[in-house]
N, CA, C and O of each residue as an XYZ file, in Angstrom:
628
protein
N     -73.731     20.351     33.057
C     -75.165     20.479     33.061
C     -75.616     21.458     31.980
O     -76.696     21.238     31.430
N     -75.006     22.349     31.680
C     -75.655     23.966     30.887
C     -75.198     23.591     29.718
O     -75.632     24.221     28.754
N     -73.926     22.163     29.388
C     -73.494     21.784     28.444
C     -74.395     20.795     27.558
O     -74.236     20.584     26.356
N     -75.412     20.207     28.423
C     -76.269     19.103     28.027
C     -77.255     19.816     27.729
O     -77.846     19.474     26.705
N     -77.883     21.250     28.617
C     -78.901     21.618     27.886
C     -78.900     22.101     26.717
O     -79.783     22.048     25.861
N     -77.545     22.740     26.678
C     -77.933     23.668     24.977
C     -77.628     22.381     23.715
O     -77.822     22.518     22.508
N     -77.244     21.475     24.231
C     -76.733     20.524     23.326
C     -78.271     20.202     22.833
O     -78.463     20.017     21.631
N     -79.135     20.149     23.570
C     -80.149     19.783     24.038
C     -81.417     20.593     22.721
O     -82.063     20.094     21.799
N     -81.322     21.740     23.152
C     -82.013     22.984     22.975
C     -81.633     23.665     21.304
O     -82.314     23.905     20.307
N     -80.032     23.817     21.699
C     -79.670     24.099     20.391
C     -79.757     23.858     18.629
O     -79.540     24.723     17.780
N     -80.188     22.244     18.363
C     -80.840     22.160     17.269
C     -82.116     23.008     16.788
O     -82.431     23.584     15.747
N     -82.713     22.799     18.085
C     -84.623     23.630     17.976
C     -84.616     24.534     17.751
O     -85.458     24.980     16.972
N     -83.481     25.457     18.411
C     -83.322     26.904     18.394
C     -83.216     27.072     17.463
O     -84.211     27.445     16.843
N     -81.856     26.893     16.716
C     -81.431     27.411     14.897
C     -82.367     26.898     14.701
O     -83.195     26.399     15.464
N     -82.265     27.055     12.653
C     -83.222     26.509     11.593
C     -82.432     25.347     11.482
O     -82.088     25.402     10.301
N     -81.956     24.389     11.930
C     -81.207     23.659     11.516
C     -81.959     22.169     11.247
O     -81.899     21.433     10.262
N     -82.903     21.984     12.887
C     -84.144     21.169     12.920
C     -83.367     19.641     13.434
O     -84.001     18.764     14.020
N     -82.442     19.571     13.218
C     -81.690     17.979     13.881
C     -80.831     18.051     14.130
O     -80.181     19.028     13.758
N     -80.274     17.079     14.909
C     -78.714     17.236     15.487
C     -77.519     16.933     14.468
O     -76.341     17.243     14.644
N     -78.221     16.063     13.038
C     -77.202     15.588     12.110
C     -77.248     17.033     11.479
O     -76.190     17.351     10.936
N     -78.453     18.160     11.431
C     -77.837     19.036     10.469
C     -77.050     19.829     11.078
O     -76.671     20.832     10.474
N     -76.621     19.594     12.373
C     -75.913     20.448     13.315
C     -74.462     20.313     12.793
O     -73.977     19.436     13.508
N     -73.618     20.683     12.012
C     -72.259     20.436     11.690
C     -71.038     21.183     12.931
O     -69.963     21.707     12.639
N     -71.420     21.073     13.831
C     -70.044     21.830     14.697
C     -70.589     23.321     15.170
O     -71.703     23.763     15.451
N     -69.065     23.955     15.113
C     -69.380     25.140     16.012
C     -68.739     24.885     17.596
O     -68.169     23.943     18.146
N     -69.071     25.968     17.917
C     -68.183     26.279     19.316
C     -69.291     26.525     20.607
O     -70.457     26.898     20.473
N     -68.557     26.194     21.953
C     -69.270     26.296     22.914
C     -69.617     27.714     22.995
O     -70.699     27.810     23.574
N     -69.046     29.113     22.578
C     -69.339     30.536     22.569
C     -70.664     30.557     21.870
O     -71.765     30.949     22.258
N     -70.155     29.882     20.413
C     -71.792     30.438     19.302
C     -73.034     29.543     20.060
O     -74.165     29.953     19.796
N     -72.954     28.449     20.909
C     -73.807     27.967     21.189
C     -74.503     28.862     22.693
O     -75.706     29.102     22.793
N     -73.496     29.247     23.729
C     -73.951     30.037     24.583
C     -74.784     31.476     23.849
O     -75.991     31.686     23.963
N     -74.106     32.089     23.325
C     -74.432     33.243     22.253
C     -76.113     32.809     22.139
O     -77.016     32.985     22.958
N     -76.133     32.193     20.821
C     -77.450     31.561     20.609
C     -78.544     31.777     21.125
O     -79.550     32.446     20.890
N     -77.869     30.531     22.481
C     -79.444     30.122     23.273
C     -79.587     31.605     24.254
O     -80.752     31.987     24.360
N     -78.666     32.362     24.883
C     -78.765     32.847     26.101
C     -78.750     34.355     25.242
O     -79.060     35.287     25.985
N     -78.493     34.702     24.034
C     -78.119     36.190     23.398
C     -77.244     37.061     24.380
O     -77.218     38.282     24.222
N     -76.475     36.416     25.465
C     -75.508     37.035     26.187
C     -74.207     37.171     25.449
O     -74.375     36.726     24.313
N     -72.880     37.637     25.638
C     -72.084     37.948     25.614
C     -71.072     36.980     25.862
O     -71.155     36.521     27.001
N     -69.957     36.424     25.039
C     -68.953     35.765     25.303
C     -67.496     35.888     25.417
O     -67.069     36.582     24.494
N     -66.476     35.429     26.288
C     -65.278     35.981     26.124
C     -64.397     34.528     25.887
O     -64.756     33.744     26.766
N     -63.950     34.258     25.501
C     -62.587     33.181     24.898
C     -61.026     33.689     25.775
O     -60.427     34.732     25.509
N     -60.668     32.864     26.644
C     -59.313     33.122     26.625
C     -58.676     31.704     26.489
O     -59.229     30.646     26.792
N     -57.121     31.897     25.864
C     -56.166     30.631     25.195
C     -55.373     30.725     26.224
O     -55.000     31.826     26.629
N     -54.976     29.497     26.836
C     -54.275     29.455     28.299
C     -53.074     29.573     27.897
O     -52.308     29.772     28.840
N     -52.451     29.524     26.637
C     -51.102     29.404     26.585
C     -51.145     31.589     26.173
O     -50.202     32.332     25.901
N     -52.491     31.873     26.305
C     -52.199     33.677     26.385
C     -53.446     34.539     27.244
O     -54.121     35.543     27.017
N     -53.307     33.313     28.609
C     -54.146     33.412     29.492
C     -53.614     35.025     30.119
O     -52.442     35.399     30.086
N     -54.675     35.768     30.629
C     -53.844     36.770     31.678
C     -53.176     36.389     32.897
O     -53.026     35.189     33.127
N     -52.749     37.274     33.721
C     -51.709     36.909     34.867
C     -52.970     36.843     36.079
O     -52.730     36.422     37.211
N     -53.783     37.128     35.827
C     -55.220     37.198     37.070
C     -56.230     36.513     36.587
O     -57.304     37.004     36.934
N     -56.372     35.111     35.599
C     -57.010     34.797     34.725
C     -57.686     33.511     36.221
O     -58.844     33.095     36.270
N     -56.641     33.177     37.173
C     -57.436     32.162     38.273
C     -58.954     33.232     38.873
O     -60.082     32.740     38.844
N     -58.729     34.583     39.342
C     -59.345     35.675     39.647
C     -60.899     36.117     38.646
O     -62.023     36.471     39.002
N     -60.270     35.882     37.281
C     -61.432     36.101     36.559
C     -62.249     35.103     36.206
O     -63.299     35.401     35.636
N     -61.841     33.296     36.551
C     -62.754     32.579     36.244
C     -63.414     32.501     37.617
O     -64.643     32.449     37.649
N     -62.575     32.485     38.993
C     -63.284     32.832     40.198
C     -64.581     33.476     40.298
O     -65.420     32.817     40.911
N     -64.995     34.731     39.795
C     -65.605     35.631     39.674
C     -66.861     35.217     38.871
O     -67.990     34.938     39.273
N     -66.362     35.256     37.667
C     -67.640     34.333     36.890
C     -68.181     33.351     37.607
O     -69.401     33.300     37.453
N     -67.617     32.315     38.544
C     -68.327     31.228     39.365
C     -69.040     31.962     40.438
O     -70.135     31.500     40.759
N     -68.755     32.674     40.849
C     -69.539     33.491     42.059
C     -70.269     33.855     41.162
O     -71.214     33.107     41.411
N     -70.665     34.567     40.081
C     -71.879     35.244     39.589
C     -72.459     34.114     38.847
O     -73.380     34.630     38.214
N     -72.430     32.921     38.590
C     -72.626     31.478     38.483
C     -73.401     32.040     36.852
O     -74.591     32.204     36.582
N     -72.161     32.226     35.992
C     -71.722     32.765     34.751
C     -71.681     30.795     33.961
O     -71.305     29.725     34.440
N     -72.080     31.059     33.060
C     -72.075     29.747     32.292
C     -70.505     29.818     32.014
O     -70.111     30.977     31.883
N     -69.569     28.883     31.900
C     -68.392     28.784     31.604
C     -68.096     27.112     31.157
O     -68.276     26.049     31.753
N     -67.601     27.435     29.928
C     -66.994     25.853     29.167
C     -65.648     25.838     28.894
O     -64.910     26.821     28.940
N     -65.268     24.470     28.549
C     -63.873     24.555     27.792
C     -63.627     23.700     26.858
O     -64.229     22.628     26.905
N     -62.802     23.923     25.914
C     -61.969     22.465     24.892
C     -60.460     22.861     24.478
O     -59.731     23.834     24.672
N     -60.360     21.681     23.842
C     -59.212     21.918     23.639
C     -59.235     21.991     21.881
O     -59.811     21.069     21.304
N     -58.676     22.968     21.152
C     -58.631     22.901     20.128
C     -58.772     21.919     19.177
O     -57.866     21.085     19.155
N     -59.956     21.757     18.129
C     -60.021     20.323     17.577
C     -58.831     20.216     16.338
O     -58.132     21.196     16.084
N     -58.699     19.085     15.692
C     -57.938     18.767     14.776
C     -58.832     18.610     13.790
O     -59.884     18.002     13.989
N     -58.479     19.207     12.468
C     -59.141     20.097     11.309
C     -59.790     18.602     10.772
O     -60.871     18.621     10.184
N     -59.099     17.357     10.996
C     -59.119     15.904     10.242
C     -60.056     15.240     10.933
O     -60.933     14.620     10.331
N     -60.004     15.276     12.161
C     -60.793     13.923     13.480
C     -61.781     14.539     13.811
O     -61.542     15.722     14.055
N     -62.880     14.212     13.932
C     -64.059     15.016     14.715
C     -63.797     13.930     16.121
O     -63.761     12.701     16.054
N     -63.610     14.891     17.550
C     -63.990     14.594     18.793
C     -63.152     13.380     18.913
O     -63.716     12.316     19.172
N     -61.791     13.420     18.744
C     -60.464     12.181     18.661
C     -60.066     12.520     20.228
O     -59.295     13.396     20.619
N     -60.652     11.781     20.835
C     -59.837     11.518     22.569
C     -58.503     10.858     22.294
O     -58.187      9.956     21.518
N     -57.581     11.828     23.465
C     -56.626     11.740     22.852
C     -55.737     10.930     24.531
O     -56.309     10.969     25.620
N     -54.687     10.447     24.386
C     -53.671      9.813     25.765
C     -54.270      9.963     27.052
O     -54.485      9.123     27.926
N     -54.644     11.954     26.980
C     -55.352     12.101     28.327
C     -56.116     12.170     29.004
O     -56.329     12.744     30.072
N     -57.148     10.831     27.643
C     -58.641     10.940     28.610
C     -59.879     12.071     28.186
O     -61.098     11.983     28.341
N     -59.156     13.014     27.669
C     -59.709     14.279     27.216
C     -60.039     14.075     25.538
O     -59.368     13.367     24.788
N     -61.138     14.806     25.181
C     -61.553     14.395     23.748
C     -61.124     15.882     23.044
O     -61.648     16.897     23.501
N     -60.412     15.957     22.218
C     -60.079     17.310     21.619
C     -61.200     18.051     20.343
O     -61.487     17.466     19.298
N     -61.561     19.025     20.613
C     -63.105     19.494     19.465
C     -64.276     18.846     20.600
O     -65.366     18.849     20.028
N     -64.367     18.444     21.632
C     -65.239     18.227     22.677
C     -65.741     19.493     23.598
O     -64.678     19.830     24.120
N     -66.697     20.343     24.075
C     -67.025     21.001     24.790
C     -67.180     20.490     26.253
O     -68.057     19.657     26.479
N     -66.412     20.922     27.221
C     -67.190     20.732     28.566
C     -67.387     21.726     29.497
O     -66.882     22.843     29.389
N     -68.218     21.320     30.565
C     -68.918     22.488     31.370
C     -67.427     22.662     32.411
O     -66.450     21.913     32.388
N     -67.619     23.819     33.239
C     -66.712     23.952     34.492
C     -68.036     24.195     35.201
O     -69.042     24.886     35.041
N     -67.563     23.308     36.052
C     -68.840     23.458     37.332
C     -68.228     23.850     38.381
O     -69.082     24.287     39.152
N     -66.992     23.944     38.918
C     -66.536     24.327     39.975
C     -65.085     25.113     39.963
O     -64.107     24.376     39.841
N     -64.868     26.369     40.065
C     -63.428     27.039     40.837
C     -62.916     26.964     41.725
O     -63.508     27.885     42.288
N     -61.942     26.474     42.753
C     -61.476     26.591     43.905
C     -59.901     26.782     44.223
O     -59.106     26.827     43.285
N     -59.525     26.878     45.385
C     -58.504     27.422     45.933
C     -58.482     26.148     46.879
O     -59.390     25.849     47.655
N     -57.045     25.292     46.650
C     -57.460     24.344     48.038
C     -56.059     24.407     48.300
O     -55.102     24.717     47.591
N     -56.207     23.901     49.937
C     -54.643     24.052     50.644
C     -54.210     22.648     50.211
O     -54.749     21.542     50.181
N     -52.834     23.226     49.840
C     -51.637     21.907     49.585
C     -51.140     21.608     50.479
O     -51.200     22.535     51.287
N     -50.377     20.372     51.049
C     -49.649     20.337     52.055
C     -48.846     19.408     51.629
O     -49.357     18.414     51.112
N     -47.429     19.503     51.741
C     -46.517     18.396     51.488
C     -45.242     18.984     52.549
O     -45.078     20.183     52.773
N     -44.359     17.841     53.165
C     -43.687     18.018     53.797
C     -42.196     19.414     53.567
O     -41.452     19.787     54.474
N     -42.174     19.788     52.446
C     -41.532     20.632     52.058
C     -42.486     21.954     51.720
O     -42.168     22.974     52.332
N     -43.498     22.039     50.911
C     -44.399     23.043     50.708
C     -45.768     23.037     51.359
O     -46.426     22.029     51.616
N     -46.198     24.615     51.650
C     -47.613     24.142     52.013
C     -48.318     25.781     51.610
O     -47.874     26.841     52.051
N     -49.432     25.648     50.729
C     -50.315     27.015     49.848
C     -51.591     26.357     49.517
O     -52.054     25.349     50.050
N     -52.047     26.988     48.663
C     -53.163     26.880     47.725
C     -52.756     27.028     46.431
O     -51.820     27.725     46.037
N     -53.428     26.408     45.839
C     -53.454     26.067     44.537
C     -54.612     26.279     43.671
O     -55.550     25.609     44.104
N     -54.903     26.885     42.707
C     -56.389     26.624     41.630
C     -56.849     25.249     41.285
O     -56.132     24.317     40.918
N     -58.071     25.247     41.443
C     -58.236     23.737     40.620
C     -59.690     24.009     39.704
O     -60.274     25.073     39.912
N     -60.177     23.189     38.849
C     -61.530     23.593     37.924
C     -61.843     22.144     38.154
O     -61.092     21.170     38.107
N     -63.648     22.259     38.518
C     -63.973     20.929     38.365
C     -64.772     20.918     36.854
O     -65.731     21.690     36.827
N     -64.539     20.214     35.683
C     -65.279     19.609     35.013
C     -65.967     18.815     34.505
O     -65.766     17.783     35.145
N     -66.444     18.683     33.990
C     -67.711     17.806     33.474
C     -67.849     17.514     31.756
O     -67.663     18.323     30.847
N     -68.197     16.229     31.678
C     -68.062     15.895     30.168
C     -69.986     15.417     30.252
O     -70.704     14.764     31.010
N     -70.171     16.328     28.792
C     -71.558     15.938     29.040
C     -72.188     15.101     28.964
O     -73.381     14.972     29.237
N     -71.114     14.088     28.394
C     -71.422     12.743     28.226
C     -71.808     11.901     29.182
O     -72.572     10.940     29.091
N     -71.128     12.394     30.278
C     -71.340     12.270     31.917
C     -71.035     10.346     31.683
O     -71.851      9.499     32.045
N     -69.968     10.098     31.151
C     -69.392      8.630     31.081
C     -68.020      8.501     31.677
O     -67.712      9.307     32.556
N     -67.058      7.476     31.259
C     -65.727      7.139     31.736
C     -64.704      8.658     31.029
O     -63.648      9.125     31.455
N     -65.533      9.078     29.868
C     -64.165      9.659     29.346
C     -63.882     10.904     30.140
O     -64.528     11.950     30.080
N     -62.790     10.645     30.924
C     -62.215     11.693     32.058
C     -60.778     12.075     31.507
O     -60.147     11.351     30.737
N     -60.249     13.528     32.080
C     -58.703     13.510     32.081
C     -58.059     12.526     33.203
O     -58.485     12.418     34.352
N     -56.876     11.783     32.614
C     -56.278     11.290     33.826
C     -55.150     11.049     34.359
O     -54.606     10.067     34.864
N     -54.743     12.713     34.048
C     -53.366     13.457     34.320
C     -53.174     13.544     35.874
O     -53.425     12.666     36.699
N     -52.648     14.861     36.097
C     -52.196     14.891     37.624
C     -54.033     15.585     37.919
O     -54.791     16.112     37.105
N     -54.221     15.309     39.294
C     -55.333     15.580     39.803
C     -56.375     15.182     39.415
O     -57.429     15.689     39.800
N     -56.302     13.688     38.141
C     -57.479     13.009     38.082
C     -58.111     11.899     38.962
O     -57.193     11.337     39.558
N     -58.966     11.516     39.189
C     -59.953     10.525     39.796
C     -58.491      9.656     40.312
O     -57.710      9.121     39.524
N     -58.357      9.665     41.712
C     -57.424      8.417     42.409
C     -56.019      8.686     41.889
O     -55.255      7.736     41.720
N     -55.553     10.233     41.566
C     -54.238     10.270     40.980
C     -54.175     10.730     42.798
O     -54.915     11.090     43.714
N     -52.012     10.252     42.350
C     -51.537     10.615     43.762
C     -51.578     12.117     44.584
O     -51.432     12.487     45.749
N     -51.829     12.674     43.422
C     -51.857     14.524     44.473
C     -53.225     14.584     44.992
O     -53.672     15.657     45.396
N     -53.868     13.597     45.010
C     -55.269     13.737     46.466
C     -54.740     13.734     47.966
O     -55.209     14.325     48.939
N     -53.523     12.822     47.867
C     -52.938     13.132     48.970
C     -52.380     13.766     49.573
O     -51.973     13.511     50.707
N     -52.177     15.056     48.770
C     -51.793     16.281     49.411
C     -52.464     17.282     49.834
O     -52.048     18.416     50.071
N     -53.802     16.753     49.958
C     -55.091     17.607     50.606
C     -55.380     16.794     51.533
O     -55.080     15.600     51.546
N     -56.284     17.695     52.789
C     -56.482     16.945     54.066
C     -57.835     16.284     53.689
O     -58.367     16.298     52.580
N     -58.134     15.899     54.444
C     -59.478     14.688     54.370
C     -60.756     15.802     54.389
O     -61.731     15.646     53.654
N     -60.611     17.114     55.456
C     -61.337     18.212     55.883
C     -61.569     18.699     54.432
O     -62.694     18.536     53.961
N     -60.652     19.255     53.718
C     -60.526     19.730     52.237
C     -61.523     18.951     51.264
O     -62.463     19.435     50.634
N     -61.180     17.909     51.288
C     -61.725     16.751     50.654
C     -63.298     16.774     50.910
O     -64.098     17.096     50.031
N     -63.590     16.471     51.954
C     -65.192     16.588     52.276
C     -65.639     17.827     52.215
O     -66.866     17.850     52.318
N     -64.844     19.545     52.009
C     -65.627     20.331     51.628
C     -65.509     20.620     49.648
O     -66.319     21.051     48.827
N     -64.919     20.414     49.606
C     -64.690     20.008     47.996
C     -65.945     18.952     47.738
O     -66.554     18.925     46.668
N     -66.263     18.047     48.911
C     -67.695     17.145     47.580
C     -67.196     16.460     47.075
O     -67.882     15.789     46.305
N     -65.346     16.076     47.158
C     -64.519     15.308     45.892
C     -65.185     13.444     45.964
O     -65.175     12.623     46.880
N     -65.530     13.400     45.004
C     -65.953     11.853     44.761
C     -65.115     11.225     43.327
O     -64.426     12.012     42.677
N     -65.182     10.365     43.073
C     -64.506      9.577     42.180
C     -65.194      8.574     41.548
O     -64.989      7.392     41.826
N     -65.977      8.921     40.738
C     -66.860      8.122     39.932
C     -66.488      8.207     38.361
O     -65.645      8.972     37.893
N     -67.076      7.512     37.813
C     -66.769      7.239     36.081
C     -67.836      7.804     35.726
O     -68.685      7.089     35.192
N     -68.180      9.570     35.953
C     -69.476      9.991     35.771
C     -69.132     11.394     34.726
O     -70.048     12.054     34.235
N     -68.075     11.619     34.557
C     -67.484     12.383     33.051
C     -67.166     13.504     34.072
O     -66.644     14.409     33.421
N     -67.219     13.736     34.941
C     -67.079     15.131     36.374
C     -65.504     14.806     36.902
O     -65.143     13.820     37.544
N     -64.890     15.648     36.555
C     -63.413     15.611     37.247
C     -63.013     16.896     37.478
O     -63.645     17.927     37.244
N     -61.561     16.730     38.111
C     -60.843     17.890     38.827
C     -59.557     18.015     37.772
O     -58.682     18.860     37.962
């Protein structure tokens, strides 16, 4: 949602005046921008050890938070095997903690719900995407407080 508005907003704002003179940039300079707040970047492969804790937190203070995956210097926005578009921005709309249960293990786990602002088919559709098999390792109870639905609406887990 906060991904569509500045997408939205953000031409008007700069001097730029259109979306073609919009050449790129990052979901930070665009939060920056519109909101003149403060941004922090962390790289999951040099995530901290309490980094589930600190995006937790930001969702309770219902902190704008995005993600991508590093683009390739050649492809603008090249979706790539997993559904996922790389140089793409998306929103996190949801943090949670949900109980696992499998006949050998049973905890919680992190999960992030996101959103493509495209709000179309292009989803991840790795482990824990739309109708992948680890839904079944949450109870039905879990499930209906999670909100989990399965639509081709760019919103995944």
């Amino acid at each position: 949602m906060y991904t569509n508005l500045l997408e939205l907003a953000l031409p008007l704002y700069r001097l730029h005046g259109s979306y073609e003179a919009l050449k790129g940039g990052t979901a930070c300079e665009a939060m920056e921008d519109f909101t003149g707040g403060v941004t922090e970047v962390y790289e999951l492969d040099k995530a901290p050890s309490n980094f589930y804790r600190i995006l937790h937190k930001a969702f309770e203070r219902w902190s704008l938070m995005s993600c991508s995956i590093e683009p390739d210097p050649n492809i603008v926005e090249m979706e790539m095997s997993n559904g996922l578009i790389r140089g793409h921005a998306y929103s996190i709309t949801k943090v949670k903690l949900v109980e696992v249960q499998t006949p050998r293990v049973r905890g919680k786990i992190p999960l992030l719900r996101i959103r493509n602002p495209w709000g179309n088919e292009c989803e991840w559709r790795g482990a824990w995407s739309d109708r992948s098999p680890e839904w079944t390792l949450i109870s039905p109870e879990e499930k209906e407080a999670m909100g989990l639905r399965f639509d081709a609406d760019g919103e995944f887990w």
